[in-house]
C-alpha positions in Angstrom: 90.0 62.8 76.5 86.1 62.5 77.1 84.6 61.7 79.7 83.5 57.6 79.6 80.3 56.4 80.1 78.8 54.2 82.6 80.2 50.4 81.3 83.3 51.5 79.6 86.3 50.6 81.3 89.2 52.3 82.7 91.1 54.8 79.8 94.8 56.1 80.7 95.8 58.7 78.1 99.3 61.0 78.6 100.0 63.6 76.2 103.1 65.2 76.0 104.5 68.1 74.3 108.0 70.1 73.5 108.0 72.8 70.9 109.9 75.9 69.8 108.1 78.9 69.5 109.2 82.0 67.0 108.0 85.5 66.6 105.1 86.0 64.1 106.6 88.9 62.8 109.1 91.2 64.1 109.9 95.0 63.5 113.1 95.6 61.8 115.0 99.4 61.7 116.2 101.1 58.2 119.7 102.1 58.5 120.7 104.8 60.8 121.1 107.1 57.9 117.5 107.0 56.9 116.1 107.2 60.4 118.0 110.5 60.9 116.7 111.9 57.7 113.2 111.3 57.6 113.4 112.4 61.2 114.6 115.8 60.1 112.3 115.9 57.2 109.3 115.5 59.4 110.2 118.2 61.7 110.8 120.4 58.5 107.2 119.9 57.4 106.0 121.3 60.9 108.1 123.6 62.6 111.7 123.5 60.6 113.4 123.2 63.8 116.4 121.0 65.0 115.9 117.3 65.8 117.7 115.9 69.0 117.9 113.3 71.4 119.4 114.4 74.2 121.7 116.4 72.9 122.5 114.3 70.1 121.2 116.8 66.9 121.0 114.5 64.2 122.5 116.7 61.4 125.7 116.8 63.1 125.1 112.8 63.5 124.1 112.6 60.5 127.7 112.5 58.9 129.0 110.0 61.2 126.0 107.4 60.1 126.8 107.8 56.5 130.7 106.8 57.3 130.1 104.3 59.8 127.7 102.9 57.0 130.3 103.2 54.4 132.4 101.5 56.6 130.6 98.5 58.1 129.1 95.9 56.3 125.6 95.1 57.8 124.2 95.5 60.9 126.7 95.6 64.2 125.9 92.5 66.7 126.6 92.5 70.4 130.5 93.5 70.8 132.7 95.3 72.1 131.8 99.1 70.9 134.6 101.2 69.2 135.6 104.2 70.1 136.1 107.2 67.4 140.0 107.1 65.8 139.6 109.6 62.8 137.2 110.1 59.7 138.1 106.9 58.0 137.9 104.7 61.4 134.9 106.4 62.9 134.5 103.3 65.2 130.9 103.2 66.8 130.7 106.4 68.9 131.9 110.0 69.4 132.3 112.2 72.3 132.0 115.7 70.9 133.2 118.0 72.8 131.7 115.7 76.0 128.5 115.2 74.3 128.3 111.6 73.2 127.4 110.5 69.8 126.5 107.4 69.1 125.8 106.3 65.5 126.5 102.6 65.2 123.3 101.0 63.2 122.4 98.0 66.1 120.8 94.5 64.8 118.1 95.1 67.4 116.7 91.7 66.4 119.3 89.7 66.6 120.7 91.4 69.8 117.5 91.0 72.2 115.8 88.3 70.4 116.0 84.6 70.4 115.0 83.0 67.0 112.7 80.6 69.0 111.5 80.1 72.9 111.1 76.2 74.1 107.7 75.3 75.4 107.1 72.1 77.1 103.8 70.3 78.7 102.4 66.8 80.2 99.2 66.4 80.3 97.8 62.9 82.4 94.0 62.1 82.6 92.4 59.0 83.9 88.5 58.3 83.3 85.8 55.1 83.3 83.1 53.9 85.5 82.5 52.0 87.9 78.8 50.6 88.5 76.7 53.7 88.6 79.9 56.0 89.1 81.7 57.8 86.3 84.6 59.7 87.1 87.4 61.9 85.1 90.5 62.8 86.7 93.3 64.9 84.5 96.7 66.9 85.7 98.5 69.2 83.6 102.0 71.0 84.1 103.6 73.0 80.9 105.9 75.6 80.9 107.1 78.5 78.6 109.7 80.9 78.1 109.7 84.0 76.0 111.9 84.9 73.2 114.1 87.8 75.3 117.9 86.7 74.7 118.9 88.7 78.0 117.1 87.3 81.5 113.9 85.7 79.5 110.5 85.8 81.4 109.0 82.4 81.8 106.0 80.9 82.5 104.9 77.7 84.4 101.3 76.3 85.2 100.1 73.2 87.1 96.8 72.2 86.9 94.2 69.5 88.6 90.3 68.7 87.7 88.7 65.9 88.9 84.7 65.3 88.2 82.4 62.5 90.0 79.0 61.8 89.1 76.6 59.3 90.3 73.4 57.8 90.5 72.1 57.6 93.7 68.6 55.8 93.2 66.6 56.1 89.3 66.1 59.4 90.3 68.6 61.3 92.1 72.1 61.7 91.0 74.8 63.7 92.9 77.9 64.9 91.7 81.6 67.1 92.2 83.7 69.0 90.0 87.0 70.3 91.7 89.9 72.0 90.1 92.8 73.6 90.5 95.1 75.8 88.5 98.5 77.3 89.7 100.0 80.0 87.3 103.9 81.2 87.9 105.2 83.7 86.3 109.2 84.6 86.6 110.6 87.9 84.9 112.7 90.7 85.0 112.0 93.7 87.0 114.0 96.1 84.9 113.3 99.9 84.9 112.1 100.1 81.3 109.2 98.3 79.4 111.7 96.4 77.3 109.5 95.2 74.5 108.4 98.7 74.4 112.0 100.9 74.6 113.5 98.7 72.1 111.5 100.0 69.1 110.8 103.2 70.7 113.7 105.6 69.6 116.2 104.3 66.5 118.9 101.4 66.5 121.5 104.0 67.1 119.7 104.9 70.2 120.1 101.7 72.2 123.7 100.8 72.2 123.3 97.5 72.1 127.1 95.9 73.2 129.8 96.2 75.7 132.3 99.4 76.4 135.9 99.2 77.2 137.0 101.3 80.4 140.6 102.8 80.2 142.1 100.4 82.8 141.4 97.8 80.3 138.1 96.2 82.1 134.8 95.6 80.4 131.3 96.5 81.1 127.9 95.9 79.4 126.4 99.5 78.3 123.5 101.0 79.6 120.3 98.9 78.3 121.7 95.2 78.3 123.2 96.0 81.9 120.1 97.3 83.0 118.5 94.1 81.7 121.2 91.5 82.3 121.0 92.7 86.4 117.5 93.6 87.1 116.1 91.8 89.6 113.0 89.0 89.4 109.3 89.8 89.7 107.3 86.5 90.7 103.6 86.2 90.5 102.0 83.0 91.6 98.4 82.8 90.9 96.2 80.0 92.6 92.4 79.0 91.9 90.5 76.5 94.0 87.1 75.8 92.5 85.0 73.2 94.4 81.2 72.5 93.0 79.3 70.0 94.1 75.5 69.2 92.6 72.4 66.9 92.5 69.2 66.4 90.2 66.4 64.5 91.9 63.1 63.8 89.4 60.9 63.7 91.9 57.8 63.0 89.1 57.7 62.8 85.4 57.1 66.4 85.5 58.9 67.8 88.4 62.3 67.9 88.7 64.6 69.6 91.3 68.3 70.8 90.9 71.2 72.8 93.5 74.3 73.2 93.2 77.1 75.2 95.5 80.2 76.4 94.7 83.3 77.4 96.7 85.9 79.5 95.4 89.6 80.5 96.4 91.3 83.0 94.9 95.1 83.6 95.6 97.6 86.1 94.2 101.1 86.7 95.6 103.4 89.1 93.8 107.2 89.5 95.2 109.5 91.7 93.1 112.3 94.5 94.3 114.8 96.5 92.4 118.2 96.1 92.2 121.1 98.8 91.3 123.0 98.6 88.1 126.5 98.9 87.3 128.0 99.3 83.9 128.8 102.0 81.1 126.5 104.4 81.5 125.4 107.3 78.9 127.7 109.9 78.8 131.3 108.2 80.1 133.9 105.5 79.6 133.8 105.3 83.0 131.9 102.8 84.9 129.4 104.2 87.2 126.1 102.8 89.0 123.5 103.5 86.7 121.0 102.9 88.8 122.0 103.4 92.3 121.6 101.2 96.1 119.3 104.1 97.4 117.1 103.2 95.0 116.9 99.7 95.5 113.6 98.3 96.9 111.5 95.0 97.9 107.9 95.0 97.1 104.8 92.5 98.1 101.5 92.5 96.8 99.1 89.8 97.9 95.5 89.3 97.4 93.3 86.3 98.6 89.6 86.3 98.1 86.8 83.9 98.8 83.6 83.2 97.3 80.4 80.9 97.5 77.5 80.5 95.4 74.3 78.5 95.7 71.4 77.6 93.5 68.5 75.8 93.8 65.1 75.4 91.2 62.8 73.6 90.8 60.6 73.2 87.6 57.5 71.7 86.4 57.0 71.4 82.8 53.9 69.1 81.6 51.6 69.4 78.5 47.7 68.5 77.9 46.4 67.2 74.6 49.4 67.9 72.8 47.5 71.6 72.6 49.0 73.4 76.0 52.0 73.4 77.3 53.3 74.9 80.7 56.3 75.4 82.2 56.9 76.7 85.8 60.1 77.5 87.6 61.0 78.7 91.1 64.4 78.9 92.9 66.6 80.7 94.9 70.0 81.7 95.3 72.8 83.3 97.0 76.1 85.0 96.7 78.8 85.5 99.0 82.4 87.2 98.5 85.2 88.6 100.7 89.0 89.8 99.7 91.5 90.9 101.5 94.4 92.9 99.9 97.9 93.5 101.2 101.1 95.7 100.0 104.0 97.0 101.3 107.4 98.5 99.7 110.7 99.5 101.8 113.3 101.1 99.9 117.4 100.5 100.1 118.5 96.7 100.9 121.1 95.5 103.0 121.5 92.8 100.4 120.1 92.8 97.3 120.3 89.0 96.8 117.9 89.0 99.7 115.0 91.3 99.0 112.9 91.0 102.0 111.2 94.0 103.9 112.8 93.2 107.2 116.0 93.7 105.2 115.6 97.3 103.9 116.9 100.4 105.6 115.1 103.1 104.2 113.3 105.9 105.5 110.1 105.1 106.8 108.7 107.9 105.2 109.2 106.6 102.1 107.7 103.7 102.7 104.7 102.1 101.8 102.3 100.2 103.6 98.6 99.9 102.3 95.5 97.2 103.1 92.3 97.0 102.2 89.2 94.4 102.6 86.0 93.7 100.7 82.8 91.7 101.6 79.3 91.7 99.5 76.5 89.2 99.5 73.4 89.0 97.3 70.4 86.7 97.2 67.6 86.2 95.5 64.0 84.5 94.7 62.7 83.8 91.1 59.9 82.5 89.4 59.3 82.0 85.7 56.0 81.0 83.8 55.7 79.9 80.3 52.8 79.1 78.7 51.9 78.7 75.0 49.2 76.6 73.1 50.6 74.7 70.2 53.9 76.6 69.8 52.0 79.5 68.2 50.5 81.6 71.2 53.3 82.3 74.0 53.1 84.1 77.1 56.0 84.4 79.4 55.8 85.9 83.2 59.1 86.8 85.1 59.5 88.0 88.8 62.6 88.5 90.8 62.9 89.6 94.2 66.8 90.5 94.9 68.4 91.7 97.6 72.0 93.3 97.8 74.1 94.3 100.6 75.5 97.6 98.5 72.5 99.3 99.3 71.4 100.8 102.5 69.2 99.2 105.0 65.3 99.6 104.4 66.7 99.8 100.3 68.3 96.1 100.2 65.5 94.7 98.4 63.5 95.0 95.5 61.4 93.5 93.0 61.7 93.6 89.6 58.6 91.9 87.1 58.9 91.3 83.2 56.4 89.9 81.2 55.8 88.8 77.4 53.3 88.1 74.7 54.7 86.8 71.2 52.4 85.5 68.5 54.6 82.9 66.2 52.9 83.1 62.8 55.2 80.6 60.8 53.4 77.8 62.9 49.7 79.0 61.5 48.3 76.5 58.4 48.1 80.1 56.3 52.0 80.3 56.3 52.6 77.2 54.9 53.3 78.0 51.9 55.7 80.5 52.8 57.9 78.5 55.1 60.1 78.2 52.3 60.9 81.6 52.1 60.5 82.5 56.1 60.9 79.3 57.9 60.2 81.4 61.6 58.6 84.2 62.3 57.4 86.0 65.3 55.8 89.1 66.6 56.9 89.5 69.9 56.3 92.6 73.0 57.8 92.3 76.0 58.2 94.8 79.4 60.1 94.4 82.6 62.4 95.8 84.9 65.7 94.4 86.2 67.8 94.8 88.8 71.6 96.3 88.7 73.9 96.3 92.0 76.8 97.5 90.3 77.3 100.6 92.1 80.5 99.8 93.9 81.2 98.2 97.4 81.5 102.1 99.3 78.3 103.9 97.6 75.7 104.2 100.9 78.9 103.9 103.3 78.3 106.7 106.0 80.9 109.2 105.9 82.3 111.8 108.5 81.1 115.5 107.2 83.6 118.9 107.8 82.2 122.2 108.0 84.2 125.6 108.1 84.8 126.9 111.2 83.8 130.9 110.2 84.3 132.3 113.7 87.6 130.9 114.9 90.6 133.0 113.6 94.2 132.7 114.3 
């Protein structure tokens, strides 16, 4: 929706929006067979020696995968997982002499992935006029989930804009822009980069599937468990932007234009840790994979502020359609402050309440950490351009900036640049070549400019230490 002009009337427009998203392209896993043998040829190539993964040498796995492929059709799902019988039933694992061996080839795909993730959004605006008033006022909401089968990260976002403008008198108008945007973003805190793990080691690696205990009871193993019962890590993300401005044409040639802008930042992160309990790697036995002392709440907030003003003025006129000038001069300034806070307390009472004043933990393991930031800049500035009939051109720049990064007696400077161009493809000799070069220019040009990027703790003063040479135990 655009924004109307002044006479138009009053246009409503909603746009809504529900979809299903897939995966562009997704990695898939030869069978387990080929995975263990290029493996093994590759480390023959360097050093000849075994392969493994954690015990598991793959040329004594390697016979297993070739039955277990002889005996399965396809790809294994997410079921229950069978245990060894005998050569000609070599179910989907082994424990060899109490070192497990798992072989089973796992449809990672299908397993973990979702063929497509819903994504849903409104999106309102209002705009028009009224008399020498035109406004435009939207809000947006949409939300999005990911294509993880197993405790799927979502998205939401809320947004808000509304822009005035008016016309004061014929020759000042005044205006505001304000928005808002509010992001939310819900996932799992597991204890593994999922995306990551899942096409890190082979499809055999990742049992992907459920375990039978003796007693009969059944348990999800290790990485679904892990992912199925991890806690939630929430980030909410808020941004209030609030501009207002005005243009005054004071004469023909002059005109005059400020603006100021305020600016919130917010960002809240709440997450914890949870234990885990299922089949574990080397057992039939259930077992906390991850354990309570390791459970954990965490926050993590940020909130920052931050206001900028402008203000120039410029003069542009032009005599006998020869020479032509154009002066500028303004000012303006920069403000910003942040304060951060995090803390982390390990072992929960209860770990459907993840709070900080619920955690037991030893204090020495404990984390507490705050810090704040404030800069400020300003600045003059004044620009001349001057050329005669588009061909000679001079341009003169001065700034004269100030920053508080730098020590006092050092906060200001001023930096000058300057140019000369000569713009040839406007001379009556080059006409005849405009067809080949349509604009050219020979242009030199010197200057200096200023750079406060130094960081916020360069010129802080500092407490010195010196070695006490004559004190001795």
């Amino acid at each position: 929706t655009k924004q109307a002009n002044k006479g138009d009337k009053i246009s409503i427009k909603y746009d809504g929006h529900l979809a299903w998203d897939n995966a562009t392209y997704l990695p898939d896993y030869p069978d387990v067979p080929t995975q263990l043998k290029s493996a093994m040829m590759a480390k023959a190539r360097t050093d000849g020696g075994s392969v493994e993964l954690f015990g598991m040498y793959f040329d004594k796995l390697l016979p297993y995968a070739e039955k277990w492929q002889e005996q399965n059709s396809g790809k294994k799902g997410y079921s229950l997982m069978r245990p060894y019988q005998s050569d000609s039933n070599v179910g989907d694992y082994y424990f060899l002499n109490g070192q497990p061996m798992y072989y089973a080839d796992y449809d990672i795909k299908k397993i973990w992935y979702d063929n497509a993730a819903p994504s849903l959004s409104h999106d309102l605006s209002i705009s028009g006029s009224s008399g020498k008033t035109v406004f435009y006022l939207s809000v947006g909401y949409d939300k999005k989930q990911d294509l993880m089968k197993f405790s799927p990260a979502q998205r939401e976002r809320y947004n808000a804009t509304l822009n005035l403008k008016t016309d004061v008198t014929d020759w000042l108008s005044v205006g505001a822009r304000v928005n808002f945007t509010r992001r939310h973003i819900g996932k799992a805190n597991s204890y593994n980069n999922i995306y990551q793990y899942l096409w890190r080691w082979g499809s055999f690696f990742i049992p992907s599937g459920i375990m039978q205990a003796s007693d009969g009871s059944q348990y999800d193993y290790r990485m679904i468990a892990m992912q199925k019962q991890a806690s939630r890590l929430y980030n909410v993300h808020d941004v209030f932007r609030m501009n207002a401005f005005a243009k005054a044409n004071i004469t023909k040639d002059l005109t005059l234009n400020a603006d100021y802008t305020y600016e919130i930042d917010n960002s809240n992160l709440s997450s914890s840790n949870h234990s885990v309990y299922g089949m574990n790697w080397s057992g039939v036995t259930p077992t906390y994979i991850v354990g309570t002392s390791t459970t954990n709440a965490t926050r993590d907030n940020t909130k920052a502020n931050r206001w900028t003003a402008n203000a120039y003025m410029n003069y542009n006129h032009s005599w006998k359609e020869a020479h032509n000038l154009n002066v500028m001069v303004g000012v303006n300034g920069e403000n910003y402050s942040s304060d951060y806070f995090y803390a982390n307390r390990t072992q929960l009472y209860d770990e459907e309440y993840p709070e900080l004043s619920l955690a037991y933990g030893d204090m020495t393991k404990a984390a507490i950490k705050s810090s704040t930031q404030n800069r400020a800049s300003a600045g003059y500035f004044g620009r001349i351009n001057y050329d005669y009939k588009g061909i000679y051109l001079l341009e003169l720049n001065g700034r004269y900036d100030g920053s508080s990064r730098f020590p006092e007696g050092d906060k200001w400077a001023f930096f000058p640049s300057g140019s000369v161009g000569y713009r040839f493809s406007e001379e009556p000799y080059w006409k005849n070549l405009n067809k080949y070069v349509s604009n050219g220019k020979l242009r030199m040009s010197y200057g200096e400019i200023g750079n406060e990027a130094v960081g916020d703790w360069m010129f802080i003063s500092r407490v010195s230490t010196i070695s006490p040479t004559d004190i001795t135990w």
